[in-house]
C-alpha positions in Angstrom: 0.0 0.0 0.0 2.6 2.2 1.0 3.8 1.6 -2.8 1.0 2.4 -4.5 0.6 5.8 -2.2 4.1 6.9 -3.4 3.4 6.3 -6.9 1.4 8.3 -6.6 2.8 11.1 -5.0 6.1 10.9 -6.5 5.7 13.8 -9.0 4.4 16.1 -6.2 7.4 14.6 -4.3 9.6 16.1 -7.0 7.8 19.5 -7.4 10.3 21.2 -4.8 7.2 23.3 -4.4 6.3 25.5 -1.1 2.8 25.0 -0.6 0.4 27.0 1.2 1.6 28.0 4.5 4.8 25.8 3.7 6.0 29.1 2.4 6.3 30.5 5.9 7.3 27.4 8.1 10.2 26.9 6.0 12.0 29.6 6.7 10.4 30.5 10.3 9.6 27.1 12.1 6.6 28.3 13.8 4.3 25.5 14.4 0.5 25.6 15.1 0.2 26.3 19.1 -1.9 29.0 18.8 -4.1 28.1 15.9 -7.2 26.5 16.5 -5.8 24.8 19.8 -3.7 22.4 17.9 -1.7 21.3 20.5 -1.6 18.1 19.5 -0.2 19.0 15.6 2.5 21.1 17.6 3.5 18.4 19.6 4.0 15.6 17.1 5.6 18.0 14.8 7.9 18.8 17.1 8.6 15.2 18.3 8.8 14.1 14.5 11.5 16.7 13.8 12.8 15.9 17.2 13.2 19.8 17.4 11.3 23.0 19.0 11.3 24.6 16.5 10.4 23.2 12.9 12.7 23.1 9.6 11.6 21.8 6.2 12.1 17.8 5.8 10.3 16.8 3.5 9.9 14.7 1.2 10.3 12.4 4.9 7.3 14.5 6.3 5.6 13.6 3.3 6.2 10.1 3.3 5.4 9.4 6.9 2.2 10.9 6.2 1.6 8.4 3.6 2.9 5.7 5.6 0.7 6.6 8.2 -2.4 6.6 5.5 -0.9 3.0 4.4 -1.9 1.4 8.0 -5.3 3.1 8.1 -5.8 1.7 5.0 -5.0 -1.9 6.0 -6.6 -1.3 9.1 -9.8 -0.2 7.7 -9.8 -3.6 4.8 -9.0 -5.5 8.3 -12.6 -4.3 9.9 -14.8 -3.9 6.9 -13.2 -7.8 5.7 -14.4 -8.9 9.4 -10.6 -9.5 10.5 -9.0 -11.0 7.5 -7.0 -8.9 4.6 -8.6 -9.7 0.9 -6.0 -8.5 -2.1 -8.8 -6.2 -3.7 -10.1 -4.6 -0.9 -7.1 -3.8 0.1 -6.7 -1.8 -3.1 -9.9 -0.1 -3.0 -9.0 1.1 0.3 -6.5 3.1 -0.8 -9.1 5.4 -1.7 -8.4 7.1 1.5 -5.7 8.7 0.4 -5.9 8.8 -2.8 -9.2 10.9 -3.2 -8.3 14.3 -5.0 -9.2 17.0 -2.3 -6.9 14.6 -0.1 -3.8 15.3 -2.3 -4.6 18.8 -1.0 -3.5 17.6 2.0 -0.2 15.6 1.4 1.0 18.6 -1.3 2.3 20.7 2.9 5.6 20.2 3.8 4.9 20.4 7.5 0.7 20.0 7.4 0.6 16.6 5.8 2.1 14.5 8.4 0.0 16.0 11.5 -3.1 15.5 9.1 -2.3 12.0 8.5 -2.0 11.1 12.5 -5.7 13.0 13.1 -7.1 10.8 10.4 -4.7 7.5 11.8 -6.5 8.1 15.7 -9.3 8.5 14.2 -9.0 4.9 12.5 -7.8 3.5 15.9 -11.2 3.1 17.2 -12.6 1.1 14.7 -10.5 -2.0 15.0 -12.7 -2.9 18.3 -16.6 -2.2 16.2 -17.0 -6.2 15.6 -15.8 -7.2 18.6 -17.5 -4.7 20.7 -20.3 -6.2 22.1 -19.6 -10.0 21.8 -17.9 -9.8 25.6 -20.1 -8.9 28.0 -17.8 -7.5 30.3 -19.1 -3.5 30.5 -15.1 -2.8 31.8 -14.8 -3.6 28.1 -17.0 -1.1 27.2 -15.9 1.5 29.1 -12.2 1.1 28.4 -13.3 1.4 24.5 -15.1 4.7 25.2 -11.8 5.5 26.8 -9.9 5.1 24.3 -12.1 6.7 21.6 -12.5 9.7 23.6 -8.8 10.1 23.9 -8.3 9.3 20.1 -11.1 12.1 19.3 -9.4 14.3 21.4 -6.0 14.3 19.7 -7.9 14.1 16.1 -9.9 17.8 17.9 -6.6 19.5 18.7 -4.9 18.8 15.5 -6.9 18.5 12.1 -10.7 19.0 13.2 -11.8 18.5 9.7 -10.9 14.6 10.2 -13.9 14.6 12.5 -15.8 14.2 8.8 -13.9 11.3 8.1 -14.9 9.6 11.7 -18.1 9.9 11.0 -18.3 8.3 7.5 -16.3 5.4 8.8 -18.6 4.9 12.0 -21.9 5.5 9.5 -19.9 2.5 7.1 -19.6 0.0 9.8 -22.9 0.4 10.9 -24.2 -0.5 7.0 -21.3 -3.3 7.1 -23.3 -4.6 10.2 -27.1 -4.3 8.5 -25.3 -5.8 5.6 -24.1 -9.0 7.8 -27.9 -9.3 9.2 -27.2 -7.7 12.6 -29.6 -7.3 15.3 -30.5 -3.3 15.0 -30.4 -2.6 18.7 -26.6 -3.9 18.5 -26.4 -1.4 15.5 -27.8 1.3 17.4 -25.7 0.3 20.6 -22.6 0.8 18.6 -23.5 3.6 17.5 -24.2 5.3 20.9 -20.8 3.5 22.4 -19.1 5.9 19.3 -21.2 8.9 18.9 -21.0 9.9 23.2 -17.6 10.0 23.4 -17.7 12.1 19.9 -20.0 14.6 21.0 -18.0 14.4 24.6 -14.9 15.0 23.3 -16.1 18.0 20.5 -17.8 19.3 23.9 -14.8 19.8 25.8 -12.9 21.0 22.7 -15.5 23.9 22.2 -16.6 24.6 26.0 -13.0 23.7 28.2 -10.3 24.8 25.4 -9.2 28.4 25.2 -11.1 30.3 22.3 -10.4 29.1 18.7 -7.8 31.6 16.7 -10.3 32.8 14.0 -8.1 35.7 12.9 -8.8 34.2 9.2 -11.4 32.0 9.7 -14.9 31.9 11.5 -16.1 29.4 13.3 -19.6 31.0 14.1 -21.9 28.2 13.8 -25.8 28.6 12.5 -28.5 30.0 15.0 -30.9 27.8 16.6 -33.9 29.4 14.6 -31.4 29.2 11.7 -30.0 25.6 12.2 -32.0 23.8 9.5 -31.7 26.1 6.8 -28.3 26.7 7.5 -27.5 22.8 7.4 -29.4 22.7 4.0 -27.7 25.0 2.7 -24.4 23.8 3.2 -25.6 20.4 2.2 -26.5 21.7 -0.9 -22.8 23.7 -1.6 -21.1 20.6 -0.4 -22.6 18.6 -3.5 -22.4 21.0 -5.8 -18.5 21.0 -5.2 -18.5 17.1 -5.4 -20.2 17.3 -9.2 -18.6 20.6 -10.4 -15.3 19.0 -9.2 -15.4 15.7 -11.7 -14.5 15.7 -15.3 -16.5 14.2 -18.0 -14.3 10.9 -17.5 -15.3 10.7 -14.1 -18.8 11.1 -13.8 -18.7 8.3 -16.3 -16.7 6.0 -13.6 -18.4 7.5 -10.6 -21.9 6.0 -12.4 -20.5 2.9 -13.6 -18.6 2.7 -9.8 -21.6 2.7 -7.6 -23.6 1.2 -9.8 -21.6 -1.8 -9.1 -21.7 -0.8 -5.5 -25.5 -1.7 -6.0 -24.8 -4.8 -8.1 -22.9 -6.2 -5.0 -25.5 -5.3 -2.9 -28.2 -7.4 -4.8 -25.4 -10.1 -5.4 -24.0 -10.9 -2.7 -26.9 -10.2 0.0 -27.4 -12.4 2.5 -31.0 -12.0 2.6 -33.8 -14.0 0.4 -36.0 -12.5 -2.5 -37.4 -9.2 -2.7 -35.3 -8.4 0.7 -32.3 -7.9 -1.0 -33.7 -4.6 -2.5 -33.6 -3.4 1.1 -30.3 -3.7 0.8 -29.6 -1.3 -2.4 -32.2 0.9 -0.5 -30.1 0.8 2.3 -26.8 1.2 -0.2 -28.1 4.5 -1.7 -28.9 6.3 1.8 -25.8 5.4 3.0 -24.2 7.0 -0.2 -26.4 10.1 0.2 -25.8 10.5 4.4 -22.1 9.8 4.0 -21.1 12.3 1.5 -23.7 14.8 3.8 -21.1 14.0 6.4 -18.0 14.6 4.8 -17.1 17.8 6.7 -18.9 16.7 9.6 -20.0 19.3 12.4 -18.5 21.7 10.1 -22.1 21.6 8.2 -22.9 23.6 11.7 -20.6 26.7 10.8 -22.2 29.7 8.5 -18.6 30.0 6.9 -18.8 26.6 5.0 -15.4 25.7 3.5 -15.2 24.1 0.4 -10.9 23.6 0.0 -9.9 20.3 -1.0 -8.1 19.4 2.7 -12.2 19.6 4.4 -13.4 17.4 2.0 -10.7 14.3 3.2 -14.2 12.3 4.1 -15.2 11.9 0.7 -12.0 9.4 0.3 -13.7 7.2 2.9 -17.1 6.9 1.4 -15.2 5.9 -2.0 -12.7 3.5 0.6 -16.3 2.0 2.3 -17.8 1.3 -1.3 -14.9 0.0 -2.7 -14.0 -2.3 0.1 -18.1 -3.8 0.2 -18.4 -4.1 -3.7 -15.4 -6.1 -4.0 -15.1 -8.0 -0.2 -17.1 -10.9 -1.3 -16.0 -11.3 -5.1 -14.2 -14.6 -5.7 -12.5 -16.1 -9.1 -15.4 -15.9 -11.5 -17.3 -13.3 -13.9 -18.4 -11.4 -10.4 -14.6 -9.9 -10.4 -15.9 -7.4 -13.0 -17.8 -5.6 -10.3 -14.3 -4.0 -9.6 -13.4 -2.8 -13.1 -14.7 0.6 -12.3 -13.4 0.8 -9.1 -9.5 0.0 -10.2 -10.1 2.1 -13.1 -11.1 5.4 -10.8 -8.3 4.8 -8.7 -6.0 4.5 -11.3 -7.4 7.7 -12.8 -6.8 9.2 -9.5 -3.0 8.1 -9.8 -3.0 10.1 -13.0 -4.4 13.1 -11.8 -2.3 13.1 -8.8 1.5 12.9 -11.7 -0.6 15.9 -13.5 -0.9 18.2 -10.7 2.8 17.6 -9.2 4.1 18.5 -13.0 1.5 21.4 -12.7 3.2 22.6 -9.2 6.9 22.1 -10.9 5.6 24.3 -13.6 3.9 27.0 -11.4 7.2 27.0 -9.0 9.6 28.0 -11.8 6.9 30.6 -13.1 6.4 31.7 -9.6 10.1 32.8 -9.0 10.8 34.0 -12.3 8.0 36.7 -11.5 9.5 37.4 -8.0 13.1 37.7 -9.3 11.9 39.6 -12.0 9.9 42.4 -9.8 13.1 41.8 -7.2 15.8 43.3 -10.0 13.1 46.2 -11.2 12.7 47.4 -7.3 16.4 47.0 -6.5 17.1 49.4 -9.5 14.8 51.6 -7.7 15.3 51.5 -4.1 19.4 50.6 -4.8 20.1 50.9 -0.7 19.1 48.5 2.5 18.3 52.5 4.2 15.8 53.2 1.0 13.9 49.7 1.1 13.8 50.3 5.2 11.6 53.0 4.7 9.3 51.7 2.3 5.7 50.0 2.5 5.3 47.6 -0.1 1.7 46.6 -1.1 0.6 44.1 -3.9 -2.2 44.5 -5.8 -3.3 41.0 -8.0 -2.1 38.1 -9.1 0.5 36.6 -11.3 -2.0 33.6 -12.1 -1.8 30.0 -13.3 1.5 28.6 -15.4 0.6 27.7 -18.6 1.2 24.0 -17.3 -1.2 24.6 -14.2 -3.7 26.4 -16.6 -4.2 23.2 -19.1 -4.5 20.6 -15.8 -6.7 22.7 -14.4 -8.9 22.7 -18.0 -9.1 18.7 -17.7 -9.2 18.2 -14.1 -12.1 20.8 -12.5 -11.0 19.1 -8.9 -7.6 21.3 -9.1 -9.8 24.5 -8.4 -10.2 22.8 -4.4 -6.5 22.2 -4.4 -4.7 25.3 -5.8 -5.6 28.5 -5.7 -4.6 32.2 -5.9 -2.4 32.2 -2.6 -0.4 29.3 -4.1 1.0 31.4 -7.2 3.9 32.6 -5.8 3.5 36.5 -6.1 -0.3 37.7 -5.0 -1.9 39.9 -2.9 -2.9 37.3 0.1 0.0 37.0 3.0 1.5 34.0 1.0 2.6 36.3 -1.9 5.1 38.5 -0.5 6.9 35.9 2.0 9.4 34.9 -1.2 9.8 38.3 -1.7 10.7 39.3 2.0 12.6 36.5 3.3 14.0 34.0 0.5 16.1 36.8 -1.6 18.1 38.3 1.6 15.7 41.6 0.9 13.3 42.1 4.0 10.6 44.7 2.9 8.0 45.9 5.2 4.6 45.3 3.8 1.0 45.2 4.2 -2.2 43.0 2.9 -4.6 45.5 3.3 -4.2 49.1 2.6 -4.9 51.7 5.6 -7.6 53.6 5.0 -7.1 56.4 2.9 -3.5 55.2 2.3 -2.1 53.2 -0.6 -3.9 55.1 -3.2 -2.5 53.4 -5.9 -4.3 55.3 -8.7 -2.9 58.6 -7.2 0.4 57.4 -7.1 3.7 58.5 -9.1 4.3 55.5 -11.4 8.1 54.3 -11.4 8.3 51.7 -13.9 5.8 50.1 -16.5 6.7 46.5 -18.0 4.5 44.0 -19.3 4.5 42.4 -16.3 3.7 44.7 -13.6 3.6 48.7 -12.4 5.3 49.8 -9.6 4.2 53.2 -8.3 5.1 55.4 -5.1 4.1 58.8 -3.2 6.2 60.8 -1.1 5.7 58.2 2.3 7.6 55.4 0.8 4.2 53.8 0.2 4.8 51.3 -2.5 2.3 49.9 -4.7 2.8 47.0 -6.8 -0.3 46.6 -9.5 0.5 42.7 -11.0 -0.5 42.0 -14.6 
């Protein structure tokens, strides 16, 4: 598994490219202690640097991360497979990692590993769902709820968006167990054994934890009076990123896929005659309620986040699916109920080798656009006393490479992955760190203009190329207008 994860991977691997906030770890080290209350992402960081204060390792970072994933994903083909390991499961499972918005994820330096352990803890817990209630011993119980509670926590005070990904796992296990002909009152007890120590442990995270760091992001959550609508809403925007994120190729496979999903179900069903359609019934709602889950509680906030990283529980539904449609196939015609699931993975291989080429691309346009504004102000401002007493300010963006512009044209999901702060030069905090502190040129500067300052259009314009304007007044405000 671990294999088949840095296949994939190994053109982003090669990218050499600073990714989000990778930009400013790499040369800073600052870790996440005072965003969000991730203690937890600080700590392991730390211990998995076996320093204080973080420097760049990757592509080791990297890799652990995807080692990590490799173990849920044997972990979760270990549950779902009622304790044994089946070859094409296995494969399916790897899903989990391999869903697009999660390459989002593995594309940090310093993020990916700490958002692989939330989502490892959070697998944890699942290895003791079949056996939970055959003892009868309740210190069984209890020490289970222990340890999920602790597991929740850690997943809480690193990457909260795992919580998603939790719940689609739990929901799967419980379909697993209606598929197997369990008793629904054992269902239901499993569930409750899971979902207390969920809501316990997202309890103390919100009511016991300092207040959340939202100087970029809210987490306001929806108004009693509002709730419903609010959770509608979101419900709705999260599906609408799902189908304005495939390509033509794959909504094809995604039909073909779960149609097969449903296939198994009528196939392989252990129940008799018409009951089996109770089983596709039961198929398509858990489809429908797990993809309504991928964020999780986030479907609670009014800011709704749609990046590629929140959307890491859509891997597991396509993991679950996969892992059902194909757990019960044996050497005969049945095996072509997992043509569409190989051939969507595989397509997911190929989309991850585009988008690392993309980044590799977008890097070397990136810098020549920094270097190139770099030599236009230093011709300017010629002295470390002229550039002290300047402001600069960005207006814009340099944009897609042309590389980054055609894999975005063929693969829609890119839009959730990169963006404008991962350009290089912009107007967001991410565009002016290569300019101020990996060319030996700090530069006071600003994001957002004081009010009634940075004027641009009143400013004296300096120079003019094809590429940008740089203009200036008489405060050693600068303006930079990208083109």
């Amino acid at each position: 598994m671990f294999g088949v994860y840095c296949v994939a991977m190994l053109s982003i691997l090669r990218a050499n490219f600073l990714y989000g906030d990778d930009v400013k770890r790499a040369p800073s080290g600052h870790g996440w202690i005072y965003e969000f209350n991730r203690y937890s992402s600080d700590i392991f960081a730390k211990l998995l640097n076996v320093n204080n204060i973080l420097t760049d390792i990757s592509p080791y970072s990297q890799m652990f991360a995807l080692l990590l994933v490799s173990i849920v994903s044997v972990m979760i083909t270990y549950v779902f497979c009622n304790g044994t390991i089946k070859y094409i499961p296995l494969i399916m499972s790897t899903f989990v990692g391999l869903c697009p918005f999660a390459f989002g994820c593995w594309s940090y330096r310093f993020d990916a590993p700490v958002i692989a352990m939330s989502v490892f803890v959070c697998a944890i817990p699942l290895l003791f769902w079949n056996s939970l209630l055959q003892r009868q011993s309740k210190w069984h119980v209890v020490k289970v709820a222990c340890l999920l509670t602790i597991c929740l926590m850690i997943m809480w005070t690193s990457f909260q968006a795992s919580n998603g990904l939790f719940l689609v796992a739990v929901l799967g296990l419980a379909f697993n167990d209606w598929l197997k002909q369990c008793k629904i009152m054992q269902i239901v007890k499993k569930l409750l054994i899971f979902g207390v120590p969920f809501l316990i442990s997202g309890l103390v995270f919100v009511l016991v934890l300092p207040s959340s760091y939202e100087r970029w992001r809210s987490t306001e959550t929806f108004a009693l009076d509002e709730l419903l609508y609010g959770v509608l809403k979101n419900m709705k925007t999260l599906f609408s990123t799902f189908i304005s994120s495939l390509n033509t190729e794959w909504k094809i496979l995604f039909v073909l896929f779960f149609t097969c999903f449903l296939l198994s179900l009528l196939v392989f069903s252990e129940r008799k005659g018409i009951m089996r359609v109770f089983d596709m019934l039961a198929g398509v709602t858990f489809v429908f309620i797990a993809l309504c889950l991928t964020e999780g509680v986030y479907l609670l906030l009014v800011e709704f986040g749609t990046n590629g990283r929140y959307l890491i529980g859509a891997g597991m539904t396509l993991a679950i699916v996969g892992i059902i449609t194909t757990k019960n196939i044996s050497a005969n015609w049945k095996a072509v109920l997992a043509v569409p699931g190989t051939a969507l993975l595989y397509s997911f291989i190929v989309f991850a080798l585009a988008l690392g080429n993309a980044y590799t691309d977008q890097n070397r346009y990136g810098n020549f656009r920094v270097e190139l504004l770099l030599n236009d102000l230093s011709h300017i401002y010629t002295t470390k006393e002229q550039v002290d007493k300047t402001t600069l300010h960005i207006e814009g963006n340099i944009g897609p490479s042309a590389v980054m512009r055609h894999v975005r044209s063929q693969y829609p999901a890119v839009n959730k992955i990169y963006g404008s702060a991962h350009t290089g030069l912009n107007d967001v905090s991410q565009g002016y760190f290569k300019l101020t502190r990996y060319y030996n040129r700090p530069q006071k500067y600003t994001i957002t203009p004081k009010p009634g300052t940075f004027d641009c259009d009143s400013m004296k314009t300096l120079l003019d190329t094809y590429y940008h304007t740089i203009k200036s007044n008489s405060e050693g405000e600068v303006c930079v207008i990208l083109k």
